[in-house]
Biopython code that builds the backbone (N, CA, C, O; Angstrom):
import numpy as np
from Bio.PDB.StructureBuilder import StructureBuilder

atoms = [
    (1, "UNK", "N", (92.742, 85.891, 84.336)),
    (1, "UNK", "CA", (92.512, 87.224, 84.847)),
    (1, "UNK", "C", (92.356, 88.165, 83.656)),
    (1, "UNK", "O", (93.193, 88.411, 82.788)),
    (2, "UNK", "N", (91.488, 88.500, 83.748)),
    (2, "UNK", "CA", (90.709, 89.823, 82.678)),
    (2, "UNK", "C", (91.865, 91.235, 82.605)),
    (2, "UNK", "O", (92.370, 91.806, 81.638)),
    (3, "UNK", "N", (91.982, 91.448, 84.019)),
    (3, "UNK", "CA", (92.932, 92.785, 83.723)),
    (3, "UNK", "C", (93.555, 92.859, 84.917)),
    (3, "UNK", "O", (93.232, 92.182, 85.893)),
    (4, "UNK", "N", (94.744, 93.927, 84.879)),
    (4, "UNK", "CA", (95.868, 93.814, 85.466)),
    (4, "UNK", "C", (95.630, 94.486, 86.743)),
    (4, "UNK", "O", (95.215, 95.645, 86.753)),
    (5, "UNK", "N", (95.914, 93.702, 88.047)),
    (5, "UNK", "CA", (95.952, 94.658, 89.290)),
    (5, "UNK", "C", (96.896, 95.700, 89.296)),
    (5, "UNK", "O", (98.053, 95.500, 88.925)),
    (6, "UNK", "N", (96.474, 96.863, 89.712)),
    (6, "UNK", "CA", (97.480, 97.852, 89.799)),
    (6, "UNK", "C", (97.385, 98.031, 91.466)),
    (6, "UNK", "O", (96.610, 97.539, 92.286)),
    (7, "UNK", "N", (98.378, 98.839, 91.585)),
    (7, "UNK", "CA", (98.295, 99.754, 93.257)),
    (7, "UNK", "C", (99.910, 99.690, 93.416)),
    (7, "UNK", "O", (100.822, 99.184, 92.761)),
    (8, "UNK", "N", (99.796, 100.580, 94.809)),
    (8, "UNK", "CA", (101.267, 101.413, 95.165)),
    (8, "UNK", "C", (101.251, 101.972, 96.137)),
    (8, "UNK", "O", (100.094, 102.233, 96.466)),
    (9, "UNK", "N", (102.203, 102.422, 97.024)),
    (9, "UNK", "CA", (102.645, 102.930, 98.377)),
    (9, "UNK", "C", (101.350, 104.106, 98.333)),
    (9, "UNK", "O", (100.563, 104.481, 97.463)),
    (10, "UNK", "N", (101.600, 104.454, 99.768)),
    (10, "UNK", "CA", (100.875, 105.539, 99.786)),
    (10, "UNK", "C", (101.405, 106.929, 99.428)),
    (10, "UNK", "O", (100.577, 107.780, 99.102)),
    (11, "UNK", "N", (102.500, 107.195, 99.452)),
    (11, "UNK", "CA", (103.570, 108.461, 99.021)),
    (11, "UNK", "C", (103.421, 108.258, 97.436)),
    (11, "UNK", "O", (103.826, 109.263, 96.853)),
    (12, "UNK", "N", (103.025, 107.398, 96.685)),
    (12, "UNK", "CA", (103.431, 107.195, 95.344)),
    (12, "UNK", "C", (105.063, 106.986, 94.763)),
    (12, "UNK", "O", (105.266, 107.576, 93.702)),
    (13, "UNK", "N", (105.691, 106.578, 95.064)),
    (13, "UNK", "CA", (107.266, 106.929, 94.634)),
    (13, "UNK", "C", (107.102, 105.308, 93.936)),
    (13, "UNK", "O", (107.691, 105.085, 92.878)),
    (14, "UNK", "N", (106.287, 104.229, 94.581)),
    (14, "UNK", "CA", (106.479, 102.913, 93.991)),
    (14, "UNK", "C", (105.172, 102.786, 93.252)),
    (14, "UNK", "O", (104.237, 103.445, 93.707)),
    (15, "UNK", "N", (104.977, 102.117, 92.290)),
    (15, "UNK", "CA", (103.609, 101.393, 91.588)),
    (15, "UNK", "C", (104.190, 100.219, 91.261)),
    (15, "UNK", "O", (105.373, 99.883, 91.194)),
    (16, "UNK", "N", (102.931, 99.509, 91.022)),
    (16, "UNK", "CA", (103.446, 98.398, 90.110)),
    (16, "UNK", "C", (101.901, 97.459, 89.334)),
    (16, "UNK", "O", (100.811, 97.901, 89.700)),
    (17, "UNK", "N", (101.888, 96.652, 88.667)),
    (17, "UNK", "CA", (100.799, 95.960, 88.436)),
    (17, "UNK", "C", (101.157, 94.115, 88.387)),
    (17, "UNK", "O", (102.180, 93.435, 88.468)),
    (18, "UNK", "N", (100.070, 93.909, 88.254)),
    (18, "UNK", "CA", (100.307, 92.280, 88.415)),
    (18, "UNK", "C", (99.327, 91.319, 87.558)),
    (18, "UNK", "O", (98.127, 91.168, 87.786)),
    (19, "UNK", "N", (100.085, 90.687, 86.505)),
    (19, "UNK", "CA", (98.923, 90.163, 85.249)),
    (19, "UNK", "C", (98.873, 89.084, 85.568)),
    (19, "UNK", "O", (98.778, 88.444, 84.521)),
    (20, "UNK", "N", (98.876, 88.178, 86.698)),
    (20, "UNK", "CA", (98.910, 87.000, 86.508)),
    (20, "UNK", "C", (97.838, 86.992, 87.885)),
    (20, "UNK", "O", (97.277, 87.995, 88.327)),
    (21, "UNK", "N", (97.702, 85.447, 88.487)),
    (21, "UNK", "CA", (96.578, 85.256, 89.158)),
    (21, "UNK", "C", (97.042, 84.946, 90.998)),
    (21, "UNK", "O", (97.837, 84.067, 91.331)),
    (22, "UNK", "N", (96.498, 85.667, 91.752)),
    (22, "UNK", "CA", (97.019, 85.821, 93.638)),
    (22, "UNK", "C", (96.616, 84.323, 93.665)),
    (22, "UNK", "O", (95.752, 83.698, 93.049)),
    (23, "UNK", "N", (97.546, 83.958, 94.597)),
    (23, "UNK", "CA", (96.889, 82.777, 95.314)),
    (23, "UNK", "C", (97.452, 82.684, 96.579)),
    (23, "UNK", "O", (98.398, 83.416, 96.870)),
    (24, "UNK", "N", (96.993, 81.875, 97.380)),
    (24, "UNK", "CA", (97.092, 81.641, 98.861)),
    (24, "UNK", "C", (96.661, 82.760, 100.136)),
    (24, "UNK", "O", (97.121, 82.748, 101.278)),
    (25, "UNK", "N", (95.641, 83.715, 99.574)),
    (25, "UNK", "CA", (95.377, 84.769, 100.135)),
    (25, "UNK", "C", (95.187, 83.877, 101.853)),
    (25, "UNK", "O", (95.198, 82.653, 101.985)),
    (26, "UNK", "N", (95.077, 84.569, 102.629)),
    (26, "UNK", "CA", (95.032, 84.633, 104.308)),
    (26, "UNK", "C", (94.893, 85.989, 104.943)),
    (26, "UNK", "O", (94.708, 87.060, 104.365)),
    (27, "UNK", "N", (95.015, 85.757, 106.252)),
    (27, "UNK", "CA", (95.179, 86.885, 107.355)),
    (27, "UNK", "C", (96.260, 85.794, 108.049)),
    (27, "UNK", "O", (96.348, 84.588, 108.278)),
    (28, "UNK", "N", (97.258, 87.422, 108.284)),
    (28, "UNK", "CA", (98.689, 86.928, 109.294)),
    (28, "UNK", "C", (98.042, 87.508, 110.837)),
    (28, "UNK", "O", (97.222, 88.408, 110.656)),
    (29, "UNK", "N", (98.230, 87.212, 112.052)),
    (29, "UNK", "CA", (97.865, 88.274, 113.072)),
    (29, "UNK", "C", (99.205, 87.531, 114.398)),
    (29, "UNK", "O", (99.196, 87.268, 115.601)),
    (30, "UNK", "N", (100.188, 87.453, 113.267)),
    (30, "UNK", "CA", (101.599, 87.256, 114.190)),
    (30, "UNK", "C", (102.052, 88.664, 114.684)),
    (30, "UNK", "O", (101.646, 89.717, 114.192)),
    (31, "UNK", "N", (102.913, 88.566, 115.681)),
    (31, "UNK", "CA", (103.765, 89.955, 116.302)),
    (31, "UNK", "C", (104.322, 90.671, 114.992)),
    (31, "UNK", "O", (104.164, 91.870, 114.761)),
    (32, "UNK", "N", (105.047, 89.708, 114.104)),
    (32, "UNK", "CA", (105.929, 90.571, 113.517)),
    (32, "UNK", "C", (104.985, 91.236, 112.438)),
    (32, "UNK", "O", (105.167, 92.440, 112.253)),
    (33, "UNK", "N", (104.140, 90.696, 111.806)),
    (33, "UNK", "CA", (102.830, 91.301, 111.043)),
    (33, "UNK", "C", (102.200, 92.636, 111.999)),
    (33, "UNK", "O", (102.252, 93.728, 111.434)),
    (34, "UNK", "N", (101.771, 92.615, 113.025)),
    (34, "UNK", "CA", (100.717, 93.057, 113.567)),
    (34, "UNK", "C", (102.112, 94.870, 113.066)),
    (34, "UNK", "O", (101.865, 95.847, 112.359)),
    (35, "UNK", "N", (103.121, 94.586, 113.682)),
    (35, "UNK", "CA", (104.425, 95.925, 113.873)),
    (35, "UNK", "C", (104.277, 96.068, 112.574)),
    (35, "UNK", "O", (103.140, 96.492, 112.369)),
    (36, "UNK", "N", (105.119, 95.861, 111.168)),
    (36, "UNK", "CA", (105.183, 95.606, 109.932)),
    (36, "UNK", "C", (104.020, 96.873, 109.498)),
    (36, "UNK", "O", (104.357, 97.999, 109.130)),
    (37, "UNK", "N", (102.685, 96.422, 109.631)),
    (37, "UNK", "CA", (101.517, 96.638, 109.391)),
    (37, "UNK", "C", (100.862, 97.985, 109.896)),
    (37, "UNK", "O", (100.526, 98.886, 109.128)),
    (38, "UNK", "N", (100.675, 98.041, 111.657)),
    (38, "UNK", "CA", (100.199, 99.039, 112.330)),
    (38, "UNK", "C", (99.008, 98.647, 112.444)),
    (38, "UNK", "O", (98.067, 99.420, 112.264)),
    (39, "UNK", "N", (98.855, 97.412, 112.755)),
    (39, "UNK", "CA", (96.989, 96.508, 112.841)),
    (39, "UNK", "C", (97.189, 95.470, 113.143)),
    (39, "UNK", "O", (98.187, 94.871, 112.743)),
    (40, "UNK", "N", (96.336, 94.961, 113.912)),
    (40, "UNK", "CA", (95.973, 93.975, 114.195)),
    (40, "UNK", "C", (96.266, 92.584, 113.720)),
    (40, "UNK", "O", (96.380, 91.616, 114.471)),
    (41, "UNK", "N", (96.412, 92.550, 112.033)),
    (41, "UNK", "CA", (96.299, 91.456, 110.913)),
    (41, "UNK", "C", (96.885, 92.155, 110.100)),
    (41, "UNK", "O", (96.761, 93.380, 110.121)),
    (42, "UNK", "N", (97.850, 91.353, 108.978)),
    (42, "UNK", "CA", (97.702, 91.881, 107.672)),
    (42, "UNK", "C", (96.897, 90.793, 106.649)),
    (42, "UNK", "O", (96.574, 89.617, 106.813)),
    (43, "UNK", "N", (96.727, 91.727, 105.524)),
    (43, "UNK", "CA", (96.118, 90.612, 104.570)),
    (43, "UNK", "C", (96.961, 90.109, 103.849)),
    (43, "UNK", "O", (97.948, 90.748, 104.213)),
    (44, "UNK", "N", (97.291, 89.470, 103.131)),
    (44, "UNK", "CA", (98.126, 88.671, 102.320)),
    (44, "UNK", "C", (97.822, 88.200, 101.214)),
    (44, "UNK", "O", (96.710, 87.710, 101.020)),
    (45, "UNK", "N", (98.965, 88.275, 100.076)),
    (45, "UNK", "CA", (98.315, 87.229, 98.776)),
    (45, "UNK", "C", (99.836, 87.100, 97.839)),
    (45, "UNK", "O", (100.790, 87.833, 97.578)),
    (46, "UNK", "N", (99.498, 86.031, 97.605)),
    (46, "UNK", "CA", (101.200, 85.661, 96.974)),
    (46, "UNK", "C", (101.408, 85.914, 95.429)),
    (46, "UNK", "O", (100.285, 85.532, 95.098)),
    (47, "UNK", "N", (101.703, 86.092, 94.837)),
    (47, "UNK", "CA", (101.762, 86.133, 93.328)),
    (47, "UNK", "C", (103.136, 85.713, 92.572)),
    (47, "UNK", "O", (104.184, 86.074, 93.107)),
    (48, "UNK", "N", (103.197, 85.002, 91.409)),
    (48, "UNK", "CA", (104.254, 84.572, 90.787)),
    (48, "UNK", "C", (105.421, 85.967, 90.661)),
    (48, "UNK", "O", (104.963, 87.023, 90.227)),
    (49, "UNK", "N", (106.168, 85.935, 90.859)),
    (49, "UNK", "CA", (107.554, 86.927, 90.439)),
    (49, "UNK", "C", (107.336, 87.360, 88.995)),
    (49, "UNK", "O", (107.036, 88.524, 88.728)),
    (50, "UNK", "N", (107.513, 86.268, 87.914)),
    (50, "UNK", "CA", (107.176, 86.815, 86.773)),
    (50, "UNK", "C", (105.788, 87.483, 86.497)),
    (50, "UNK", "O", (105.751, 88.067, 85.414)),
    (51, "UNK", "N", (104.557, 87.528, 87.291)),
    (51, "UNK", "CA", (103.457, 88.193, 86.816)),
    (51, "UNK", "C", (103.741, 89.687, 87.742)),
    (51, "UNK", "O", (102.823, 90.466, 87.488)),
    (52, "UNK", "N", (104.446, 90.114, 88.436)),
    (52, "UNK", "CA", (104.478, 90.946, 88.843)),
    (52, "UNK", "C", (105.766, 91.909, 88.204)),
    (52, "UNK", "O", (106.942, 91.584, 88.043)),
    (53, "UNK", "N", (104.929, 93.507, 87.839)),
    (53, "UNK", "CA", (105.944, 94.146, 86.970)),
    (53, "UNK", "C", (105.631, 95.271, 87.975)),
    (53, "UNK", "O", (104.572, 95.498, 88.560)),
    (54, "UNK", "N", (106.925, 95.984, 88.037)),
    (54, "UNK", "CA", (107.224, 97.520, 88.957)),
    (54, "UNK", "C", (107.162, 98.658, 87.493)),
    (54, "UNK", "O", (107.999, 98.715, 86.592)),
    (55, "UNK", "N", (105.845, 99.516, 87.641)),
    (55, "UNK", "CA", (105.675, 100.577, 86.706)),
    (55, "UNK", "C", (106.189, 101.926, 87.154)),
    (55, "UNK", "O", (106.394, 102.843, 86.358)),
    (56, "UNK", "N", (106.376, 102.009, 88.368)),
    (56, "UNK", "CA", (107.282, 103.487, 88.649)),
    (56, "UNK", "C", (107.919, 103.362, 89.805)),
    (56, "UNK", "O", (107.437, 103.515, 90.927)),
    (57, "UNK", "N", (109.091, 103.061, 89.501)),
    (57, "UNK", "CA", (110.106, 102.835, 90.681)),
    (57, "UNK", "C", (110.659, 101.654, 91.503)),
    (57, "UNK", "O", (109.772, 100.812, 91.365)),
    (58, "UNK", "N", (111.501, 101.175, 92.186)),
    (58, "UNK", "CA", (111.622, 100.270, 93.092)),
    (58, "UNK", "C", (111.318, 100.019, 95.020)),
    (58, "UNK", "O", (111.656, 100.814, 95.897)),
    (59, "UNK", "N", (110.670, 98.812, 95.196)),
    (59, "UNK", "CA", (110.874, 99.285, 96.180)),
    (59, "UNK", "C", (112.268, 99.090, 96.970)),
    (59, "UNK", "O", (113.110, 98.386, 96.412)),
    (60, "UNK", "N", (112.567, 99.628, 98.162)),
    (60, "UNK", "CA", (113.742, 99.557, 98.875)),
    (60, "UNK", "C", (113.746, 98.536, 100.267)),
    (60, "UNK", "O", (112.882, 98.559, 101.144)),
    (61, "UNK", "N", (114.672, 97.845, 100.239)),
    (61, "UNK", "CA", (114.240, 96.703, 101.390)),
    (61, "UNK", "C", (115.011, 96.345, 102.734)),
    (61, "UNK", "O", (116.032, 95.671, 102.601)),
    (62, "UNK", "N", (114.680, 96.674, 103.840)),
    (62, "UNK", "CA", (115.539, 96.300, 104.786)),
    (62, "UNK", "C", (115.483, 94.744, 105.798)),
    (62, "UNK", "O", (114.317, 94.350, 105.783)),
    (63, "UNK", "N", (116.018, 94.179, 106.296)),
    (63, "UNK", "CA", (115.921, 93.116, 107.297)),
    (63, "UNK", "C", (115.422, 93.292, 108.474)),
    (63, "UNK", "O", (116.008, 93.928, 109.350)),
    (64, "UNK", "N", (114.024, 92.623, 108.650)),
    (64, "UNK", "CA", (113.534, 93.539, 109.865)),
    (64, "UNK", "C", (113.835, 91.897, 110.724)),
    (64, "UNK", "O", (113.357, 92.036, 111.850)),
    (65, "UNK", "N", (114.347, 90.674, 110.603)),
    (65, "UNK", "CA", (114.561, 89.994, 111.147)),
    (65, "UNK", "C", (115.200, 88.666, 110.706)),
    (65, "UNK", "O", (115.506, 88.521, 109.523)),
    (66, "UNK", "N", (115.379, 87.851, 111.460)),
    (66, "UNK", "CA", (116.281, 86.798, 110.839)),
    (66, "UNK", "C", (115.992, 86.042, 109.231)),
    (66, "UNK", "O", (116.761, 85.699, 108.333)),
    (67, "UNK", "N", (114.327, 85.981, 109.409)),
    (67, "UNK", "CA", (113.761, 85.273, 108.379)),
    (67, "UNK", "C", (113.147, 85.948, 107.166)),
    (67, "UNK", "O", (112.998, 85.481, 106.036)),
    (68, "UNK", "N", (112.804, 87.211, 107.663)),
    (68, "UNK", "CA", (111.857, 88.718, 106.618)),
    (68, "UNK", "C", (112.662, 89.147, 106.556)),
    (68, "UNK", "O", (113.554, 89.373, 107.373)),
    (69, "UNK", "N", (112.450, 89.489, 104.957)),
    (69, "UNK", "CA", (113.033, 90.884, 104.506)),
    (69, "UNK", "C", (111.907, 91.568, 103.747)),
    (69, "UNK", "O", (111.109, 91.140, 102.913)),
    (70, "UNK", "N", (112.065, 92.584, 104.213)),
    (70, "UNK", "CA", (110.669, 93.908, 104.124)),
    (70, "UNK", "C", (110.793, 94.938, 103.085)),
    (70, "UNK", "O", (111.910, 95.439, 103.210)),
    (71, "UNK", "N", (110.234, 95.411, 102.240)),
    (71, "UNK", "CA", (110.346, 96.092, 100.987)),
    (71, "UNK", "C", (109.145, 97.197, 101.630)),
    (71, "UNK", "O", (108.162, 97.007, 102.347)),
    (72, "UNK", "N", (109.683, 98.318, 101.061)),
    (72, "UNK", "CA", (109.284, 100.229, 101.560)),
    (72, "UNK", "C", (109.898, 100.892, 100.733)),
    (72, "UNK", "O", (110.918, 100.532, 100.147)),
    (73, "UNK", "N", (109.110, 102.316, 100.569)),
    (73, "UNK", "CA", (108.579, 103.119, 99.665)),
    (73, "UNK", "C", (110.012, 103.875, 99.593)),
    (73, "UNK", "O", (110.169, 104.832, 98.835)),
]
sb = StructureBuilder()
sb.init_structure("model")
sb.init_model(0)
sb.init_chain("A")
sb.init_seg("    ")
for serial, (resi, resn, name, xyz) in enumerate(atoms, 1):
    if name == "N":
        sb.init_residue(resn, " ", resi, " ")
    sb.init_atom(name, np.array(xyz, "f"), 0.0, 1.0, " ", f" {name:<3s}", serial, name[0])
structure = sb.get_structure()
């Protein structure tokens, strides 16, 4: 990968970037996705822990069910 993905919440309070390479991209269009989301599908893409760095802030995470835990702005 040439250069680093960036992006962040829509409020801005979180950023972050990601130097390493997505894999396993999909579409989810389960119940708990469709709520989560506010659509139909979400998109998805997995990335290593270590290629992913938080540049302004953390996000904050609650249990939205037995198996997810959900990270917000």
């Amino acid at each position: 990968m040439s250069a680093a993905i960036t992006g962040g919440c829509q409020c801005g309070q979180v950023r972050y970037a990601i130097s390493g390479p997505l894999f396993g991209a999909h579409i989810c269009h389960c119940r708990m996705c469709q709520k989560a989301f506010g659509n139909f599908f979400a998109a998805l893409a997995g990335v290593k822990k270590s290629d992913l760095r938080w540049t302004m802030g953390k996000p904050a995470y609650y249990r939205s069910s037995s198996i997810v835990r959900r990270g917000f702005c």
